[in-house]
C-alpha positions as CSV (number, residue, x, y, z in Angstrom):
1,X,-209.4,-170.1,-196.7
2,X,-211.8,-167.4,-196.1
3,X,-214.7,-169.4,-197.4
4,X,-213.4,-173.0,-195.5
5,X,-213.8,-170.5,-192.2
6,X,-217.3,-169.5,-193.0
7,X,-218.4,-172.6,-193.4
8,X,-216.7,-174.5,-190.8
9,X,-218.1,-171.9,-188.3
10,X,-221.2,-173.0,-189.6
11,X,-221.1,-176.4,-189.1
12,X,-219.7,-176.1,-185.8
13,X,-222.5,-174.3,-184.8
14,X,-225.5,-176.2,-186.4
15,X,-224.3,-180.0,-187.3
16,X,-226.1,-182.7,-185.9
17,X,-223.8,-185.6,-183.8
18,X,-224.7,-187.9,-186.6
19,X,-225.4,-187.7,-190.3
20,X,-228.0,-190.8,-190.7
21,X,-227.6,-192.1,-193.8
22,X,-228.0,-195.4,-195.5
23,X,-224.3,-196.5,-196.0
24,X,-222.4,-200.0,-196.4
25,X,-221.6,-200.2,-192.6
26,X,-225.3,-199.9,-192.3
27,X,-226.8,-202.2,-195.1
28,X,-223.8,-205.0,-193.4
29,X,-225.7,-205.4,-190.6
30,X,-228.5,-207.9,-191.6
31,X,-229.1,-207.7,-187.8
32,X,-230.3,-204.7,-188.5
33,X,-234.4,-203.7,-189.0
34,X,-233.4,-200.7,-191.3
35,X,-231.9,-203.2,-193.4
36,X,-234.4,-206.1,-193.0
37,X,-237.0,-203.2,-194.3
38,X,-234.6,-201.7,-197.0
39,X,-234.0,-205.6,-198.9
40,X,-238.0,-205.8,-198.3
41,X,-238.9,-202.7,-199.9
42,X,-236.0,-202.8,-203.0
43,X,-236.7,-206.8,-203.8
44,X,-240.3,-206.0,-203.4
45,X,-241.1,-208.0,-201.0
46,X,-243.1,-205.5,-199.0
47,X,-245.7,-203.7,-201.3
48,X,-247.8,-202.0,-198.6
49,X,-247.7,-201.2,-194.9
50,X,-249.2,-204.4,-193.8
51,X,-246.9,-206.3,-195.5
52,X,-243.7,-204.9,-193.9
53,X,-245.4,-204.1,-190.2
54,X,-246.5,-208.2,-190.0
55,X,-243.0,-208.9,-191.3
56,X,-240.4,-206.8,-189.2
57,X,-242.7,-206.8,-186.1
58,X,-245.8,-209.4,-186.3
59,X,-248.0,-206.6,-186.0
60,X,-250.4,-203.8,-187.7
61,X,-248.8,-200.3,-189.4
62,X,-250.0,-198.5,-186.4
63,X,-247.9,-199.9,-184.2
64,X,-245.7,-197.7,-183.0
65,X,-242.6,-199.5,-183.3
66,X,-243.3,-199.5,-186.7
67,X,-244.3,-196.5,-186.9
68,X,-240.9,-194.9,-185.3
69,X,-239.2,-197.4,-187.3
70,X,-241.1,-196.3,-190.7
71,X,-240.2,-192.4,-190.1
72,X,-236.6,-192.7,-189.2
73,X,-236.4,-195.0,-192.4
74,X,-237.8,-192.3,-195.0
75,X,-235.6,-189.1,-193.1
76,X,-232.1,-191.2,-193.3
77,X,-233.9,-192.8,-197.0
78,X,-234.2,-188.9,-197.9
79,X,-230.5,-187.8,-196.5
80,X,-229.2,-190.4,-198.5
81,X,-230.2,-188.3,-201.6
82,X,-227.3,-186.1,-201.2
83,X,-224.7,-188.6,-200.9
84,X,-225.5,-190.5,-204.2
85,X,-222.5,-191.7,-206.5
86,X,-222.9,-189.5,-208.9
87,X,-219.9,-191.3,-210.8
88,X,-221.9,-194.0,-211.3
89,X,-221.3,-195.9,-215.0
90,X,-225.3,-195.5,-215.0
91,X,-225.3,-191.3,-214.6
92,X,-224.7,-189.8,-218.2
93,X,-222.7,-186.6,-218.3
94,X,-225.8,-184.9,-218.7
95,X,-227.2,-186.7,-215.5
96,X,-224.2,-186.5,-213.5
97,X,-224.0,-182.9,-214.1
98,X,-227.7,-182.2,-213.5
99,X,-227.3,-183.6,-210.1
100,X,-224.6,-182.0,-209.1
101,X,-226.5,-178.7,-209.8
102,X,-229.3,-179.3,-208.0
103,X,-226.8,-180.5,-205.2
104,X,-224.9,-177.1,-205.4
105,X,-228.3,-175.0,-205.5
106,X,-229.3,-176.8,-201.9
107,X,-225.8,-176.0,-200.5
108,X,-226.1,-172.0,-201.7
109,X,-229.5,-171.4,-200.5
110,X,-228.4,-172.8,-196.9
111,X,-225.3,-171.1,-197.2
112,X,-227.3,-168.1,-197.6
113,X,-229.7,-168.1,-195.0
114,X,-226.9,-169.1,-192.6
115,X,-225.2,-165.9,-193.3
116,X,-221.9,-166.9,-195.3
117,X,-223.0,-164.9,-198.8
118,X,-218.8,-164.9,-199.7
119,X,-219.2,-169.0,-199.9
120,X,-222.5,-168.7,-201.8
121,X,-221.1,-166.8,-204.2
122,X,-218.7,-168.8,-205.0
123,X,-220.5,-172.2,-205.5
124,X,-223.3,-169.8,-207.3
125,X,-220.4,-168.9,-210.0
126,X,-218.9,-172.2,-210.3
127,X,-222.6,-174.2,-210.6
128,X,-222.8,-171.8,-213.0
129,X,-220.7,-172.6,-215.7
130,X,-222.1,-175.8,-215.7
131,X,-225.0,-175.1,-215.9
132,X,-224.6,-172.7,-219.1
133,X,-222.6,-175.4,-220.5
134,X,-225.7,-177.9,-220.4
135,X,-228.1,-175.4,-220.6
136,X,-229.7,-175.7,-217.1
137,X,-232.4,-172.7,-217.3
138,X,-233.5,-172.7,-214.1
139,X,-230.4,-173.2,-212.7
140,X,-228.6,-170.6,-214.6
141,X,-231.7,-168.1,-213.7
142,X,-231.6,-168.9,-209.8
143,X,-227.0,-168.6,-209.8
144,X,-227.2,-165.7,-212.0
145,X,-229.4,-163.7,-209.9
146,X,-227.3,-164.6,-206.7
147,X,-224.5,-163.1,-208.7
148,X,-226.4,-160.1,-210.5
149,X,-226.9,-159.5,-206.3
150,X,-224.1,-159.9,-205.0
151,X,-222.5,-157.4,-207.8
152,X,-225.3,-154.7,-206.9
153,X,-223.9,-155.0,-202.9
154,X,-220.2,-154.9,-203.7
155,X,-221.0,-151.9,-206.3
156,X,-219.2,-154.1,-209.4
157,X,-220.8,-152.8,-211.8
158,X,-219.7,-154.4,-214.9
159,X,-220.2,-157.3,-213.5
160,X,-223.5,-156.5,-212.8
161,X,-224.9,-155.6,-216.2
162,X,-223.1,-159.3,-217.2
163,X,-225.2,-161.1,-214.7
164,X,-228.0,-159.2,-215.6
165,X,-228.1,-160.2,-219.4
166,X,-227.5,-163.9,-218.2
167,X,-230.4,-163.2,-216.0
168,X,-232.5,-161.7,-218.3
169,X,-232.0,-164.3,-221.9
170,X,-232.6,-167.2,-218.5
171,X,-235.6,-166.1,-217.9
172,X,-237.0,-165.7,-221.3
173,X,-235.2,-169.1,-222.2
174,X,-237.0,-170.5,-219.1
175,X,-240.7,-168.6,-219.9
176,X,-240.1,-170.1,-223.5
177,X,-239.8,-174.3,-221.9
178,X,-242.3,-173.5,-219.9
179,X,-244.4,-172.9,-222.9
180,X,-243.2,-175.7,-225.1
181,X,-243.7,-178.1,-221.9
182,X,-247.2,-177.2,-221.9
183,X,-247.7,-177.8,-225.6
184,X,-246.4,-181.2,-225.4
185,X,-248.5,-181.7,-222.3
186,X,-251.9,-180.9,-223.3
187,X,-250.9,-182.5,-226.6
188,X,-250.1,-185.7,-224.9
189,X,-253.2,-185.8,-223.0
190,X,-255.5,-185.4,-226.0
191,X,-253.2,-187.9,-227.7
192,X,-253.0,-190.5,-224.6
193,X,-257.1,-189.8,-223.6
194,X,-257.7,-191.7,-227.3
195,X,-256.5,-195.0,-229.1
196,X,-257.1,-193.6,-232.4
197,X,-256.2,-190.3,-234.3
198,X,-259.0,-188.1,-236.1
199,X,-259.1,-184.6,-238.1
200,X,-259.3,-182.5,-235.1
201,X,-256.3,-184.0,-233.3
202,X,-254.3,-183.5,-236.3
203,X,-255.4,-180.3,-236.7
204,X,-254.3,-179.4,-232.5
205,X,-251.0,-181.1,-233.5
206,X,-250.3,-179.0,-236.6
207,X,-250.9,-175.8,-234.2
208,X,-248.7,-176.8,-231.8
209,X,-246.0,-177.8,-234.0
210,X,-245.7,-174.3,-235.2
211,X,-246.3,-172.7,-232.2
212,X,-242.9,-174.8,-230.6
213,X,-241.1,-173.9,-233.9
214,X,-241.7,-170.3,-233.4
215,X,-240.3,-170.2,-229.6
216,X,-237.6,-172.5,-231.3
217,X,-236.4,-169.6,-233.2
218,X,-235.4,-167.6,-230.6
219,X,-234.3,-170.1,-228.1
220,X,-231.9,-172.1,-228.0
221,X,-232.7,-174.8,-225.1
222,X,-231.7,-178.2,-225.4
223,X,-234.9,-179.1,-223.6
224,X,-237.2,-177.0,-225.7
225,X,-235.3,-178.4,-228.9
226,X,-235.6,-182.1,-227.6
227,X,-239.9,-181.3,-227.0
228,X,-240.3,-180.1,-230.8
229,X,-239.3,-183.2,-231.5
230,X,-241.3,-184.5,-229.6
231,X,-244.6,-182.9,-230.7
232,X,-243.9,-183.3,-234.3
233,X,-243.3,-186.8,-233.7
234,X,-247.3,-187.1,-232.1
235,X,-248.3,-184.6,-235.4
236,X,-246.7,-187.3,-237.4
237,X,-248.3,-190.2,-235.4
238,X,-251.8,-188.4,-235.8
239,X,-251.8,-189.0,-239.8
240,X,-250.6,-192.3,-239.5
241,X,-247.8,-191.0,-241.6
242,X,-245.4,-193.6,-239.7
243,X,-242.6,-192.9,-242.3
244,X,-242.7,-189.0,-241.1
245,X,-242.5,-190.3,-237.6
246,X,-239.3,-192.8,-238.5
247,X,-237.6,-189.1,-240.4
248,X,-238.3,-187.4,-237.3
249,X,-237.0,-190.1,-234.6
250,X,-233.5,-189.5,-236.9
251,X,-233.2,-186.2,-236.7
252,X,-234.1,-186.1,-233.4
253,X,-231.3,-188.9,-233.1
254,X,-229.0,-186.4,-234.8
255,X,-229.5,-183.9,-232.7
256,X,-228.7,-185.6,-229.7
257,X,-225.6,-186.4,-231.5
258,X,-224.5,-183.5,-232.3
259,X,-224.9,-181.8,-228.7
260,X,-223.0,-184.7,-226.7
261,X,-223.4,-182.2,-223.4
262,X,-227.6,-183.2,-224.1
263,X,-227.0,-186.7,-225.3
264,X,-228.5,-189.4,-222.5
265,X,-229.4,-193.4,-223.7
266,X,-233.0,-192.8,-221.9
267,X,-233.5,-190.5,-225.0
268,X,-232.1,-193.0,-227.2
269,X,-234.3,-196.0,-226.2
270,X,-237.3,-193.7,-226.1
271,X,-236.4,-192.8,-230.3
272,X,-236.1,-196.6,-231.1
273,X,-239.6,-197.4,-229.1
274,X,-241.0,-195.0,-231.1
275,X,-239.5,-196.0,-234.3
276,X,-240.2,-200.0,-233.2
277,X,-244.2,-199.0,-233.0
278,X,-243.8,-196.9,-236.3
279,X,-242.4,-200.0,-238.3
280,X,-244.7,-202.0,-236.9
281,X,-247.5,-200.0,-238.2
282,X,-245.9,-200.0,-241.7
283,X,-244.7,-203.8,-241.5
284,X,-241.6,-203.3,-242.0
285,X,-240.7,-206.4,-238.6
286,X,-236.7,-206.6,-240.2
287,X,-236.1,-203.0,-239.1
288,X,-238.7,-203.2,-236.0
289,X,-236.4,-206.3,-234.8
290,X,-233.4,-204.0,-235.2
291,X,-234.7,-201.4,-232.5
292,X,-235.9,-203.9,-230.9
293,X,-232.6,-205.2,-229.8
294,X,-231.0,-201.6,-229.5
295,X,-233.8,-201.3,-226.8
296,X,-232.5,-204.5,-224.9
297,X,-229.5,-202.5,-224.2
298,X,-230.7,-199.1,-223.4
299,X,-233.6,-199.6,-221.1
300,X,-233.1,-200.9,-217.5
301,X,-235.3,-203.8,-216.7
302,X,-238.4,-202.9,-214.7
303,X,-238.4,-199.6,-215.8
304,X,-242.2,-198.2,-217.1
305,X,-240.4,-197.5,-220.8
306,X,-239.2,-201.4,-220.1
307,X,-242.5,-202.3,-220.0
308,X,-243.3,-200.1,-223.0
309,X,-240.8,-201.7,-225.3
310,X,-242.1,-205.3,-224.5
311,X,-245.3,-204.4,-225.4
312,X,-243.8,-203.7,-228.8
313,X,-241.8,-206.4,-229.3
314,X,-244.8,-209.0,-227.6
315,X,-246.5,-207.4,-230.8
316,X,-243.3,-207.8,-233.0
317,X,-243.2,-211.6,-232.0
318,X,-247.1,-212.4,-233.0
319,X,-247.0,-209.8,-236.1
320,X,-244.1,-212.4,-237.5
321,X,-245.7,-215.7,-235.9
322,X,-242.9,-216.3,-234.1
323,X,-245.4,-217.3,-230.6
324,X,-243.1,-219.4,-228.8
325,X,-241.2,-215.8,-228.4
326,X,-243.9,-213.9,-227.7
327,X,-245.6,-216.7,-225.2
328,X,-241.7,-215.8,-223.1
329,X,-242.4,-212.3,-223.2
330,X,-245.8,-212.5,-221.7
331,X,-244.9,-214.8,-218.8
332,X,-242.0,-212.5,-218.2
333,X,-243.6,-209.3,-217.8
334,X,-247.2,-211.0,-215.8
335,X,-244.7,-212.6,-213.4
336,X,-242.5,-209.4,-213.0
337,X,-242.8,-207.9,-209.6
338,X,-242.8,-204.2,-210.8
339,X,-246.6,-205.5,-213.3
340,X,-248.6,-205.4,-210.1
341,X,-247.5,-201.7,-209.5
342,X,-248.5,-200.7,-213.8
343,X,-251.5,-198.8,-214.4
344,X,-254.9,-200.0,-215.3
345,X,-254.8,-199.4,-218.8
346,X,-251.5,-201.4,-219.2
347,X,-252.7,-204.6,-217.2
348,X,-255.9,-204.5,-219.5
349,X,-253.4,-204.2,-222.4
350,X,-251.6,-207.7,-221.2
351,X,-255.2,-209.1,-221.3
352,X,-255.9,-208.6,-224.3
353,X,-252.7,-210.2,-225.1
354,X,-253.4,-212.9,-223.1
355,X,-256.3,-213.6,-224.5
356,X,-254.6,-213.8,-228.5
357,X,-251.4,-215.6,-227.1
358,X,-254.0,-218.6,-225.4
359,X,-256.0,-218.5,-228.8
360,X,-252.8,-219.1,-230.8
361,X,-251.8,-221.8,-228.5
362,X,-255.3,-223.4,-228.5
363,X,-256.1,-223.3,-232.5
364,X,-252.2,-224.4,-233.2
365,X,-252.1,-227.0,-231.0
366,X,-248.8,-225.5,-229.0
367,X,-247.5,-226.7,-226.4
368,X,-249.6,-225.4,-223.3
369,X,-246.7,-225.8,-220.8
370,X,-245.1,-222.4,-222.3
371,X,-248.0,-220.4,-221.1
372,X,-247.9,-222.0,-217.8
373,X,-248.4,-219.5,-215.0
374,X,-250.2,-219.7,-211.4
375,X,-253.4,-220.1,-210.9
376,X,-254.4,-216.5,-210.3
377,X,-253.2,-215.9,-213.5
378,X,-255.0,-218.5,-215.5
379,X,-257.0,-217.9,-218.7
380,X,-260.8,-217.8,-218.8
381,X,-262.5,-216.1,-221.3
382,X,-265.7,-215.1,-219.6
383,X,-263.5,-213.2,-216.6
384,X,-261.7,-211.7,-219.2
385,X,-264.5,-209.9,-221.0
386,X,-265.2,-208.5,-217.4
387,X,-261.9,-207.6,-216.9
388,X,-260.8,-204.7,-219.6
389,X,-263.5,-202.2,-218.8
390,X,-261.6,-199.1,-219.8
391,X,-260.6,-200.9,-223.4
392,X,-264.3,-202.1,-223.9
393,X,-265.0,-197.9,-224.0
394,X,-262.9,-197.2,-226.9
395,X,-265.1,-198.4,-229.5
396,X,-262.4,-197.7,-232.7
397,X,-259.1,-198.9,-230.9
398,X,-258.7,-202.1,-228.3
399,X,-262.6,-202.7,-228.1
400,X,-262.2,-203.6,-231.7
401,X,-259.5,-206.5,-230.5
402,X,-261.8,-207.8,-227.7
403,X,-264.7,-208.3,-229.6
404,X,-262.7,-210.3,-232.7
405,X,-261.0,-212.1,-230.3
406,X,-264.3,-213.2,-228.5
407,X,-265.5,-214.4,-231.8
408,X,-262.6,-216.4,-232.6
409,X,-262.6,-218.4,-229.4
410,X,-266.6,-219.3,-230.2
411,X,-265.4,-220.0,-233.8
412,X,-262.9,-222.3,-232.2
413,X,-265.3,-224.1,-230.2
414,X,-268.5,-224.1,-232.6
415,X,-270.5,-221.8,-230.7
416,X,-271.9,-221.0,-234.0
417,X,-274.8,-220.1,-232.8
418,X,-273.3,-217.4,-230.2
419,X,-271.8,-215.7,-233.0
420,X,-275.3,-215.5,-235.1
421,X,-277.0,-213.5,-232.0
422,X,-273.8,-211.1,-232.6
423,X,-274.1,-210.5,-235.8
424,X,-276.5,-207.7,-236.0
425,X,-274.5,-205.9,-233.4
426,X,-271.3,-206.3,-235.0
427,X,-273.1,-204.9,-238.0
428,X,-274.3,-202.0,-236.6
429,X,-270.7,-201.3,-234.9
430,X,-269.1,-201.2,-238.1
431,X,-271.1,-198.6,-239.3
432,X,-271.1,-196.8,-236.4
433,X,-267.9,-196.6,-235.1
434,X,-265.2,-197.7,-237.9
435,X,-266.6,-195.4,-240.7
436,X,-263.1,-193.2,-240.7
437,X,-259.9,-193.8,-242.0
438,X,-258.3,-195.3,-239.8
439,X,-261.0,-197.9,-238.7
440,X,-260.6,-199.0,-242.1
441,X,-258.9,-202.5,-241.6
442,X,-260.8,-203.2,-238.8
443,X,-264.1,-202.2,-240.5
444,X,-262.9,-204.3,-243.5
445,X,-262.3,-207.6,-241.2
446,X,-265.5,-207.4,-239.3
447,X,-267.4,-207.5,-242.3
448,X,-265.6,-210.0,-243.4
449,X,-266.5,-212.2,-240.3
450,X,-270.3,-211.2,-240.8
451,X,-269.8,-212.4,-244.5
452,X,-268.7,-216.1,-242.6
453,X,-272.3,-215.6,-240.5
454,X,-274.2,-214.7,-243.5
455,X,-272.3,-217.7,-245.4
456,X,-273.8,-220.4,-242.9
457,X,-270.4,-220.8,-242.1
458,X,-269.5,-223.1,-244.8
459,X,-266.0,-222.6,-246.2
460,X,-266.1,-222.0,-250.0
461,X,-268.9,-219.8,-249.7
462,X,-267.4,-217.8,-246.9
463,X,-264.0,-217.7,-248.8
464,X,-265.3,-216.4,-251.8
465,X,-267.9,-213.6,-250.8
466,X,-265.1,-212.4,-247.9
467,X,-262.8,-211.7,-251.0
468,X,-263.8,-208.2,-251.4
469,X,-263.3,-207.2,-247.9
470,X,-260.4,-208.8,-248.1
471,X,-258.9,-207.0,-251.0
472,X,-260.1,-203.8,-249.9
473,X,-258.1,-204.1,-246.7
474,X,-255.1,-205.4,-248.4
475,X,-255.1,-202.1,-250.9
476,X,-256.2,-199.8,-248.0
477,X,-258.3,-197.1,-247.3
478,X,-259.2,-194.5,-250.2
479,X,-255.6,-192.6,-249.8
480,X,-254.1,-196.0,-250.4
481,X,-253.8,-196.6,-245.8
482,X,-253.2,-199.4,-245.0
483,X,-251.3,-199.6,-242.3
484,X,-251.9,-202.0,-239.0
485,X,-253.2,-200.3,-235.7
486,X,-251.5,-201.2,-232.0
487,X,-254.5,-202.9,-231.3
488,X,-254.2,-205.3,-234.5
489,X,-252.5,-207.7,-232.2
490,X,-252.6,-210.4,-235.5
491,X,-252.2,-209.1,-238.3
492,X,-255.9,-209.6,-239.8
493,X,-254.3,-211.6,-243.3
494,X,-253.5,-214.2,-240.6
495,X,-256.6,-214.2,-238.7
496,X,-258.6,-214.6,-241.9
497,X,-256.4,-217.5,-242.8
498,X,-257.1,-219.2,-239.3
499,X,-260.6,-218.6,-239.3
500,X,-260.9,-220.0,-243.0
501,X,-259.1,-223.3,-241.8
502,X,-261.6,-223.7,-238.8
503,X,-264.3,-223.3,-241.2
504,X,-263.0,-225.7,-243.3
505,X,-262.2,-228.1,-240.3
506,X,-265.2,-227.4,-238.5
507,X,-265.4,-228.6,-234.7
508,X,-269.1,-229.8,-233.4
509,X,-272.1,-227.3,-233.4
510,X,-272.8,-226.4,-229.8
511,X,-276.0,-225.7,-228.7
């Protein structure tokens, strides 16, 4: 009762008349501009200022009824933040609880600068437990020192020197994430910066694998667990060893098993898009298709790991022919509205796509009406050369795509003579860019194309000197590699195949 007192004086004294929140009596009244701006901004309807100030008010963002309207929005948008439903089916344990922390931490700290420490205390002890039990660091370092505190005023000294352990192995625990979150960051960096893994990355890798497994030893964070994973997984990834990274997503599967109090789907999913790239690499599309579906189920549609997995499974569908599939995965994630909100890189990425999936339908003679979209989003090959500058940078990894692909659309329309003024560039990319291991295929196939330039084109001749490259790909590099990069869109054994039969079904020489 002591503690209801405290905080009823407080909120006596200091409550507003109103708590503005968004609620269900609120988002009833479609009368109502909050909620006319609220539907517009979740069913993205209104994607910038202009948008939603010509809409609610037929007028310009400085307006200032839109301008009042705009900042009572994001303050009852941000109140709103404390009254979420935290018994939501789509909160884990793990999520639920982590909320509630966070919730419980805002409470004590305005609890203690209003004056009631006794109420404070005893939301500090209670978050606490909680927080041990799911091994919240920061949350268990912030409670325990309110605690360690409060035992130092009331001269409880036992309870004291308890809080100030907790404090203590919380702080190193917390010094110790901090650490393994900076390994996996700058690893990630170097690892995102480049399409393509070399000696010195693996070698950064390697170091920060051991580094984490050292502060691993002595720590036992879920989160800091969880990152080793994480890093061995990109040490794996680094020396193409994609069975390595298959072992690892498992026992990082296992581990969230056994520590249900960590275990959260969004972990899951992220595992099975890793393990769907991995089998990709290695070929292996029956166990690929497997995580692909597990996927379907884990990730929440718009979501940027949504978007992730159907780049995957896009690649999944082309890598087994199966077009029709991956001609529905394309239109659904161009026409999604959350695509116009990606990065850069990815809506290059889709380009490049786009570009195969219209090649496929043009040289198989599918049926165009599956790849219809609107007219901003309409295939030309000239715009699209102009459109993937970052890609066109990375001279081992997706620039290797757009400049096979360019080739095959001239092959396709016997621009013959296009692909001749190439030829000596190609050749001299090849040799300087695709000399390492994994360059190899891609090496292999481009000399294989020059072969068909040097070959006048003709079929047999083509065929038969291309043979070698051909085999040397299939048996892969010189440690027996020969696994298929991301930016293999089509598999090159199939490409090969399509370029012999427009070879040997030539189309009319253009000028």
């Amino acid at each position: 009762m002591k503690n209801l007192i405290e905080i009823s004086k407080i909120v006596t004294k200091k409550r507003i008349s109103k708590i503005e929140i968004f609620d269900k009596s609120l988002l009833n009244r479609k009368d109502s501009k909050f909620n006319e701006f609220y539907e517009g901004l979740v069913n993205d309807r209104f994607t910038t200022d202009e948008e939603a100030a010509a809409a609610l008010y037929e007028t310009s963002p400085l307006d200032d009824k839109y301008r009042q309207l705009k900042s009572r929005f994001t303050k009852r948008l941000l109140n709103t933040l404390f009254f979420l439903d935290s018994n939501d089916p789509s909160f884990s344990d793990y999520h639920k609880a982590n909320y509630n922390c966070n919730k419980n931490w805002a409470q004590i700290r305005i609890l203690l600068t209003s004056g009631a420490r006794s109420s404070a205390v005893k939301i500090a002890a209670k978050t606490l437990s909680v927080a041990q039990t799911y091994k919240f660091t920061d949350i268990i370092l912030n409670c325990s020192r309110i605690l360690m505190s409060n035992a130092s005023l009331t001269g409880n000294e036992r309870e004291y020197e308890d809080y100030f352990a907790i404090t203590e192995q919380a702080l190193s625990d917390l010094q110790s994430e901090i650490r393994g979150e900076e390994l996996y960051q700058q690893l990630s960096i170097k690892f995102a910066s480049s399409a393509y893994s070399d000696e010195q990355m693996a070698k950064t890798a390697e170091l920060s694998l051991e580094k984490i497994n050292n502060l691993c030893a002595t720590c036992n964070s879920f989160q800091l667990h969880y990152l080793r994973y994480q890093i061995w997984i990109i040490k794996a990834q680094t020396k193409a060893n994609f069975q390595e990274v298959i072992q690892v997503c498992e026992k990082a599967e296992q581990y969230l098993n056994d520590n249900p109090n960590f275990y959260q789907n969004v972990k899951l999913a992220n595992l099975a898009l890793v393990r769907i790239n991995a089998y990709l690499q290695l070929r292996d599309y029956e166990n690929g298709r497997k995580n692909a579906e597990r996927c379907l189920d884990l990730l929440q549609e718009g979501s940027n790991n949504w978007f992730i997995f159907l780049e995957y499974y896009f690649l999944l569908a082309m890598h087994t022919e199966n077009y029709i599939n991956a001609a529905a995965i394309f239109i659904k994630v161009i026409n999604h509205p959350r695509f116009d909100y990606s990065t850069d890189e990815r809506k290059e990425k889709w380009k490049i796509f786009e570009a195969y999936i219209n090649y496929i339908f043009e040289s198989e003679n599918l049926d165009r009406d599956l790849l219809s979209t609107d007219a901003k989003h309409k295939f030309r090959l000239h715009k699209f050369l102009n459109e993937v500058p970052n890609f066109s940078k990375d001279k081992r990894g997706y620039n290797v795509s757009i400049l096979v692909v360019q080739i095959l659309y001239m092959l396709e329309k016997g621009e013959y003579t296009g692909i001749i003024n190439r030829a000596e560039a190609l050749n001299v990319y090849c040799s300087r860019y695709l000399r390492k291991d994994d360059a190899y295929r891609s090496n292999c196939f481009l000399k294989m194309l020059l072969t068909m330039v040097k070959e006048d084109f003709v079929y047999d001749r083509s065929r038969s000197m291309a043979q070698k490259y051909l085999r040397k790909m299939m048996h892969g590099d010189p440690t027996g590699n020969s696994t298929v990069a991301e930016w293999e869109i089509i598999p090159y054994e199939i490409l090969w195949e399509k370029v012999l039969n427009r070879l040997k079904n030539k189309v009319a020489v253009k000028a």
